[in-house]
N, C-alpha and C positions, 0 to 999 in steps of 0.2 A: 450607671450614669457615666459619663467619659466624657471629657474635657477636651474641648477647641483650642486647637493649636493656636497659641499669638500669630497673627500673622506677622512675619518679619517686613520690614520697612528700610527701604535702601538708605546711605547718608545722600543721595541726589533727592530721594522723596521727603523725606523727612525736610532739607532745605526748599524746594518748591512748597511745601505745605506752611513751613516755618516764616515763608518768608510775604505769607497772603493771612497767617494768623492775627488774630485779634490779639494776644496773649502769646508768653515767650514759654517754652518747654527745652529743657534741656534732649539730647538723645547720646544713646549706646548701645551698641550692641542688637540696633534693628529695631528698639525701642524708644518712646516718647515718652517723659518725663515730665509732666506739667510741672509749674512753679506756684507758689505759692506768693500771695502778697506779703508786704513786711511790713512791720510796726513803727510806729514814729520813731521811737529811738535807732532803729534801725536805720530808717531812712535820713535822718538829722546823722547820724555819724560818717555813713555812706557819704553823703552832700559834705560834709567835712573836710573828710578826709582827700576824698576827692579835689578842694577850693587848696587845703593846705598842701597839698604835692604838686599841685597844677604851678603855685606860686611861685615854689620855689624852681620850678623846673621852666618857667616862662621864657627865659634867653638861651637855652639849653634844646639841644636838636633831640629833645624827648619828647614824648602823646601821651595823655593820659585820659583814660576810657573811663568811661562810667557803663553802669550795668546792662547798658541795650546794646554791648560791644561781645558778640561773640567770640569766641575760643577755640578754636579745632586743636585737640591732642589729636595729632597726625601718628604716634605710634600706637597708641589701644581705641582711636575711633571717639572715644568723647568730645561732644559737642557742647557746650556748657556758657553761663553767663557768669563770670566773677564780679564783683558787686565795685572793682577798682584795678585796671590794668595800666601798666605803664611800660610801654616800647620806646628805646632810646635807637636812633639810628634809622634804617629803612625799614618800616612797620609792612611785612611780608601777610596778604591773603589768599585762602583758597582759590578763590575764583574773581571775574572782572565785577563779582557785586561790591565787591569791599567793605562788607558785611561781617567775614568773619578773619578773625585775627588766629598767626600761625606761629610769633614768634616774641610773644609776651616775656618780658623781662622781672617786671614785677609784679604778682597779681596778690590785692587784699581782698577778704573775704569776711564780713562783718557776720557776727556767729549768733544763729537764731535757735529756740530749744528743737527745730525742728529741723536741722539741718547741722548741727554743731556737730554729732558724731560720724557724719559724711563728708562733711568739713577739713574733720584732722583727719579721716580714715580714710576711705575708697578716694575720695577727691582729692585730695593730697596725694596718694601714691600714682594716679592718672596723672598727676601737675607732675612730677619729679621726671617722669618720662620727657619734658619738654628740656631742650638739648640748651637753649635759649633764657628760660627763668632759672634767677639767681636769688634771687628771693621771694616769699611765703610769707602774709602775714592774714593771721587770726586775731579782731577785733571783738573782745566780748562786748555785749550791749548793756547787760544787769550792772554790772561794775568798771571802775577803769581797770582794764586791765588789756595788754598785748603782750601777742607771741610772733615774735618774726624766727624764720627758722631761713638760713641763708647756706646755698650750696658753697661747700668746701671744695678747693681743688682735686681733695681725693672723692669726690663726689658723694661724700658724707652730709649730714645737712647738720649745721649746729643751730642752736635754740638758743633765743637771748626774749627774757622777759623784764616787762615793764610795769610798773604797779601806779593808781594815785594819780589825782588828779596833775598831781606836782612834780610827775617821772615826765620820759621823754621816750620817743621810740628814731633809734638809728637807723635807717634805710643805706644802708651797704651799696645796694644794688645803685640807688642814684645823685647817693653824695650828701643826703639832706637829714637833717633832725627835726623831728614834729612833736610838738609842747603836746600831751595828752589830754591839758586840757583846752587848747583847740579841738582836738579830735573829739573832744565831749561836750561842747561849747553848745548848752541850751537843753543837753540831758539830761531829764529829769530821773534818778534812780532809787528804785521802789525799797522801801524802808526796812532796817534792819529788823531781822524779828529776833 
């Protein structure tokens, strides 16, 4: 028995196909990556996080994207939706659709059991390629908890965590502090065993 080759898939087709889809698929590497839906608390966080950065960024020559805002890593080819991007200054895209964004400054990523190890792992190491983000963050959804990991000048990335409804997370990248429990405001979280 012998296996059919994937057929590879251009990033032009994959964009003409992506762009008549009913549903969003990430791509790399000649591949399509369907997505998965997310859970209310995912979604209520996402929606959060999103109202509380927008806020403070309102008078500020900053965008802040919610998750139908694509992402082109221009050096490994990833095509991907982060679940909260924020471009301060002229927000650069691939092409005249203005559909996909090249030069994200800060993108958060609300962490699902089914995507968390993609999340800190392959997805993360594709993000750090981008010459433009200064900051990384990971929102768990079970518990309050944040991880922002923020580019060092020596292009190191350091990690500052945030615990409780009653911490705060520092956004480096665009000047602003966000109450956690904003960011968790109507999350209901499943019960200690």
């Amino acid at each position: 028995m012998s296996l059919q080759p994937k057929a590879y898939l251009s990033p032009e087709d994959y964009l003409a196909l992506e762009r008549s889809a009913e549903f969003k698929s990430d791509y790399f590497d000649g591949e399509i990556f369907a997505m998965a839906g997310a859970s209310e608390p995912h979604n209520l966080i996402v929606a959060n996080t999103l109202a509380e950065i927008r806020q403070h960024l309102k008078k500020r020559p900053c965008k802040v994207y919610a998750s139908d805002m694509r992402v082109k890593v221009s050096p490994t080819g990833l095509f991907t939706y982060p679940d909260v991007v924020v471009v301060c200054g002229q927000a650069q895209f691939d092409d005249r659709h203005l559909d996909t964004l090249l030069n994200p400054m800060l993108i958060v990523e609300v962490l699902s059991d089914s995507t968390e190890a993609y999340d800190r792992g392959r997805k993360f190491e594709h993000y750090r390629k981008l010459e433009s983000l200064a900051e990384y963050v990971l929102i768990a959804q079970h518990r309050p908890h944040v991880e922002s990991y923020r580019r060092q000048p020596d292009h190191r990335w350091l990690l500052t965590e945030s615990d409780g409804l009653d911490g705060s997370l520092r956004l480096d990248a665009v000047d602003c502090e966000l109450a956690l429990a904003e960011l968790y405001d109507k999350v209901e979280f499943p019960a200690a065993s």
